[in-house]
C-alpha positions in Angstrom: 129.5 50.7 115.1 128.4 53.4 112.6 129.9 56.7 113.4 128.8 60.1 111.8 131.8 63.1 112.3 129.8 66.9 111.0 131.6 69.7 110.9 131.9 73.4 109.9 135.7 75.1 109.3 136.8 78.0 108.5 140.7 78.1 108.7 140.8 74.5 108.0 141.7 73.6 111.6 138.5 72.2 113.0 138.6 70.1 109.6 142.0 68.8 110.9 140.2 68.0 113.7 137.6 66.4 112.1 140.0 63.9 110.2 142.1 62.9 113.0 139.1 61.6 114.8 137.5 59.9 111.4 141.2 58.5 110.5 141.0 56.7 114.3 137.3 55.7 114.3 138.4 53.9 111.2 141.2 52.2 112.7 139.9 50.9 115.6 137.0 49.3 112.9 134.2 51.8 113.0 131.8 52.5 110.0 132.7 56.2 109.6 130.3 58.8 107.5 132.1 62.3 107.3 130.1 65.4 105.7 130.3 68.9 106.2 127.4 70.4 108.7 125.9 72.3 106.2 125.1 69.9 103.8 123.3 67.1 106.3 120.2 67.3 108.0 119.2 66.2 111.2 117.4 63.4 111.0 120.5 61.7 109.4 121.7 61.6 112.7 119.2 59.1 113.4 121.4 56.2 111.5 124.4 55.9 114.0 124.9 54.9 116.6 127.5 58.0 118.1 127.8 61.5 116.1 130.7 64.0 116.6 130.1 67.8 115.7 133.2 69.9 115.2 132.7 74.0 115.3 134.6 76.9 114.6 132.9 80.4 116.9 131.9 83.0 115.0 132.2 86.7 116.3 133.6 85.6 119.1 130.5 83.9 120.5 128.3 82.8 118.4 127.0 79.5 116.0 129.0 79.7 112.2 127.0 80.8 109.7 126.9 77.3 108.4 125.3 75.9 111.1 122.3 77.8 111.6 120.2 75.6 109.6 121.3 72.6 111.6 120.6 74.0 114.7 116.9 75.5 113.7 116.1 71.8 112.3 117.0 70.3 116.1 113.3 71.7 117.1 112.0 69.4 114.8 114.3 66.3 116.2 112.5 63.1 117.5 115.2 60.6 118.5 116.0 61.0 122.5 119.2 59.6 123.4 121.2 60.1 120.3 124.3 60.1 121.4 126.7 63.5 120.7 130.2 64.7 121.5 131.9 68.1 120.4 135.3 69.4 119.5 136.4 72.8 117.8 136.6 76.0 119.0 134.5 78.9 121.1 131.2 78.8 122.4 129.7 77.7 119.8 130.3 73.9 121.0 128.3 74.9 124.2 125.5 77.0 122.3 124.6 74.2 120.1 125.6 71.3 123.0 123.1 72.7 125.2 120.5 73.1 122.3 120.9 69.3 121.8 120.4 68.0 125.1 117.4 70.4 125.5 115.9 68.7 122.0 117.2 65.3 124.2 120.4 63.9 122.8 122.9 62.4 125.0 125.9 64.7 125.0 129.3 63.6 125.8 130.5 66.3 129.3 134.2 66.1 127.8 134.8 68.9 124.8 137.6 68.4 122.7 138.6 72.1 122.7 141.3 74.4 120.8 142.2 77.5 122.2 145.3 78.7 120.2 146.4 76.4 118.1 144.9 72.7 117.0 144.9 70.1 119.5 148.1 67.4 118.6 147.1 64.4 116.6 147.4 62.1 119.6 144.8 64.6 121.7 142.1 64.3 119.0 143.0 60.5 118.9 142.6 60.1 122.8 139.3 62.0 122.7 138.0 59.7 120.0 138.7 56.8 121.9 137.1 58.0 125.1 134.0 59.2 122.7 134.0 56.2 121.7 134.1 54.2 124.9 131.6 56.7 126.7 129.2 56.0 123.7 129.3 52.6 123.1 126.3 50.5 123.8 127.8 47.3 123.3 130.3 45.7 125.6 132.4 44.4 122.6 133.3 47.5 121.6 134.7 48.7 125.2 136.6 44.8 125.4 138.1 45.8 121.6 138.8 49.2 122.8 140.5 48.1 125.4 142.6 45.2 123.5 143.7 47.2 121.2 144.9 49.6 124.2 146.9 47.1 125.8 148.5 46.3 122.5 149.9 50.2 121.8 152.9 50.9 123.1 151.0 55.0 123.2 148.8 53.3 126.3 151.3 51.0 127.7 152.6 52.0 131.6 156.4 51.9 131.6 158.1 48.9 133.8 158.1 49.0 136.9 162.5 48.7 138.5 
């Protein structure tokens, strides 16, 4: 499965972020592609088969600087049912989430968000690998998923007395 992770980061955290989810797309045998938002275009969204965007909020409530180009070339986006989930920080996930499924990607409902401080290594892991689940067209990748679940001590239920 060919995975695209864009993001923008301005205190390096959302870039954190961004890496945890790359470093377990790779491990669980995903074809990863990791760039910066402001130096890809939209249409290269069109050559995987899930994308994850990572923001930082600007002012408070508003898109980063860096990805006003990005969201201005989603007008011009023909590809329904690309397939889209978001982490960082703010509203901006939710301004440019709702611009996406208006220009008809699929967007993931569950937001990998920070409030304070940077979600654990293990959170940005579990949201990659329901991301990854949720966006998965092929069964395969649910049953290898789910192997490689059952095989981690991190998913196992304790015994039972």
């Amino acid at each position: 499965m060919k995975v695209f992770i864009g993001y923008v980061s301005l205190s390096g955290n959302t870039e954190k972020m961004a890496i945890n989810i790359k470093n377990r797309m790779m491990a669980v045998g995903c074809e990863v592609y990791m760039e910066r938002l402001d130096t890809v275009e939209v249409d290269t969204l069109k050559d995987f088969d899930l994308a994850f965007i990572g923001l930082y909020t600007w002012n408070q409530d508003d898109l980063p600087y860096e990805a006003h180009e990005f969201y201005e070339e989603l007008d011009q986006a023909d590809f329904p049912g690309g397939k889209v989930a978001f982490f960082g920080a703010g509203d901006a996930i939710h301004i440019l989430s709702a611009k996406m499924k208006i220009c008809g990607f699929t967007v993931y409902d569950r937001v990998l968000k920070m409030e304070q401080e940077t979600p654990a290594h293990d959170q940005c892991e579990d949201f990659a690998d329901q991301a990854l689940s949720w966006g998965s067209k092929r069964m395969k990748w649910r049953f290898i998923l789910t192997n490689l679940m059952q095989n981690n001590p991190k998913y196992q239920r304790p015994p039972i007395c």
